[in-house]
N, C-alpha and C positions, 0 to 999 in steps of 0.2 A: 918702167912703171906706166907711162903713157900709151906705149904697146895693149900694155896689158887694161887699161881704163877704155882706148878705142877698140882693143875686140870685144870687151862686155858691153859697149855701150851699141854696138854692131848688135849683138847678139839681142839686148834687150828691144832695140826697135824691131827686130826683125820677129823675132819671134814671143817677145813680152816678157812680162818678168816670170811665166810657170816657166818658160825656155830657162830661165838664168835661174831659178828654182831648182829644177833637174841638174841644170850642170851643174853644181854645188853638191846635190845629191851623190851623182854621177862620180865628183871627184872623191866625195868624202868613205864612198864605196869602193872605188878601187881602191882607196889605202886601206880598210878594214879587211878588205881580201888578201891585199900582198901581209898586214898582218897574222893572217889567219895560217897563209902556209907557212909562214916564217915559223910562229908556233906549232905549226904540229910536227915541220920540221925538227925544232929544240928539241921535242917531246920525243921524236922518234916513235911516233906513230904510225902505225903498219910494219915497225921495223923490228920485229919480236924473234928473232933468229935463237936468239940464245935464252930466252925465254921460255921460249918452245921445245930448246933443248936442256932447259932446265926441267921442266915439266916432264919431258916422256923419261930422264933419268930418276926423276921423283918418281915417277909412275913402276917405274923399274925397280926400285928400292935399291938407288946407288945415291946417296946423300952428299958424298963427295963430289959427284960430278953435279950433282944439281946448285949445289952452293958455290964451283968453280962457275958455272955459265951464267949464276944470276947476279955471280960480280961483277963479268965483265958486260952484263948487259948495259945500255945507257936509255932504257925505257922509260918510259914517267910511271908504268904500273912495275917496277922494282919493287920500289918502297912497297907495295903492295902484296906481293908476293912475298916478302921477306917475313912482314909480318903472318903469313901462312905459314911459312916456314918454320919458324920460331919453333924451338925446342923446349923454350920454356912454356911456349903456349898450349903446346901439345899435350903438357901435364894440366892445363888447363881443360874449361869447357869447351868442348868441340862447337858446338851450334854457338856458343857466345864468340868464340873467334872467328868462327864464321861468316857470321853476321856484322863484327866489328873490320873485316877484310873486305867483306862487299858495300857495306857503308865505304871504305877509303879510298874503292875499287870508283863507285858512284863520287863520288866528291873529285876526283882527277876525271870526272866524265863532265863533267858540271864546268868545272871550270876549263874545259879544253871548247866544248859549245857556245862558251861568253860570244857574244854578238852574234850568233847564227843566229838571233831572233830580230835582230837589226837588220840582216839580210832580207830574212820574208819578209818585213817589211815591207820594204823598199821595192820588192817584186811584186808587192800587192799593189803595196799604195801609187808608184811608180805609171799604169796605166791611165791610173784615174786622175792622178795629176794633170796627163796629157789630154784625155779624154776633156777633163776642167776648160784649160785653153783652150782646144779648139772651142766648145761651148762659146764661149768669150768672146773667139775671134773670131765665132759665124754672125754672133752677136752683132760684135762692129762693126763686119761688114753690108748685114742688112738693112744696118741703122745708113750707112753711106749709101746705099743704096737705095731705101727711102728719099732721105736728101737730096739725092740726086735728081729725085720727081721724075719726066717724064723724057728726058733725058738720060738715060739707062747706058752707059758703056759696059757692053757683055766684059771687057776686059778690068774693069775696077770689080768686078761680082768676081771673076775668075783668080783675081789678085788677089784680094780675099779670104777666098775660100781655101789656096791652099799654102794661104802663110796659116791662118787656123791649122788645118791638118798637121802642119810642123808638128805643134806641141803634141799631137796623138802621136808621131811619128818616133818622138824624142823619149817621149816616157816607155815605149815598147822600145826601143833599142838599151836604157837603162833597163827593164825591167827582164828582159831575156834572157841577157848573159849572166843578170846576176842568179834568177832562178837558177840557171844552171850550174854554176858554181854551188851555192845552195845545196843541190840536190847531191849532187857532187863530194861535200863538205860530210852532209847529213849521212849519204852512206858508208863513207869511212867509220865515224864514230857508231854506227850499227855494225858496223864487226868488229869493232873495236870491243863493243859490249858482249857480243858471242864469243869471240878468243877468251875475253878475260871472264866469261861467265865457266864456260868451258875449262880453264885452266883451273881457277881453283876450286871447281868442282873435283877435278882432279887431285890436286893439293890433299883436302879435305878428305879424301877416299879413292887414293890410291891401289894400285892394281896389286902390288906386293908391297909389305909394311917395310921402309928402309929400315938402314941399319946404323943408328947414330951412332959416331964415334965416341969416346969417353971423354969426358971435360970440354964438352962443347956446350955451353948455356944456351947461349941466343945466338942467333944468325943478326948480323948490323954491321 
């Protein structure tokens, strides 16, 4: 614990409290990140193999094999498709289940994005935190520099000048990587949204009508 109180107290003189600001930041973001791929992991996002091959069998009008591959799938958009599936739904209104599948489709989109907006953030705000410091710390140093009147050491102005720059330094190294995760993040879940917009367009209006077994209700 005393480690850990002289490196913050290192870190605070040295480069002020936006420095210990950002690293705060800095930590609180790499764990939102190792979060993020943990769940899309769980989710198995990007991981639509059987899915995919439920769907071009649905498209095929083989029901059997689409309902064998969307069991063993372990997607988060399952449940989603299943409700597509539905036999009993099909005796239902089409555009009302439709509509009720891309709502369930959009809500497992919703909550797989939870904190991608924490991210930009931090990738916006992140520059200008640092940009802030040095502000500050060209500040303090001209005011030392005043002080010093007529007696001027080039090296107390140069000393200065680039512990300020730190904090500019410190908020672009938090803000780059995260952008790029960010972006990173953001384009999964855009094809994520085209597979599944695609898929159950298919669902919905299939290439040949399958052929439902007898005594089959629901798909669950």
């Amino acid at each position: 614990m005393t480690l850990l109180t002289d490196a913050l107290n290192r870190v605070l003189d040295l480069g002020g409290p936006v420095v210990l600001l950002l690293l705060v930041v800095s930590v609180l973001t790499v764990a939102l990140v190792l979060y993020k791929i943990w769940q899309y992991r769980a989710a198995s996002v990007g991981r639509h193999a059987h899915l995919l091959a439920a769907v071009t069998a649905w498209d095929h009008g083989d029901l059997d094999t689409a309902l064998r591959h969307l069991e063993s799938s372990k997607s988060y958009l399952a449940p989603v498709f299943r409700t597509a599936l539905s036999t009993d739904g099909m005796r239902r209104d089409a555009e009302a289940l439709s509509a009720r599948a891309d709502a369930e489709a959009e809500d497992c989109f919703a909550r797989l994005e939870r904190g991608l907006g924490a991210l930009d953030m931090v990738s916006q705000l992140a520059p200008l935190m640092g940009l802030f410091g040095t502000v500050i710390g060209m500040i303090e140093a001209f005011q030392k520099l005043q002080s010093a009147g007529s007696s001027v050491d080039p090296a107390l102005l140069a000393g200065g000048i680039w512990v300020a720059l730190l904090t500019t330094a410190a908020g672009l190294a938090v803000a780059m990587p995260t952008s790029l995760v960010l972006s990173w993040l953001t384009a999964r879940m855009q094809q994520e949204r085209v597979f599944a917009n695609r898929a159950l367009r298919i669902l919905f209006c299939p290439a040949e009508q399958p052929d439902r077994p007898q005594g089959v209700a629901h798909v669950g």
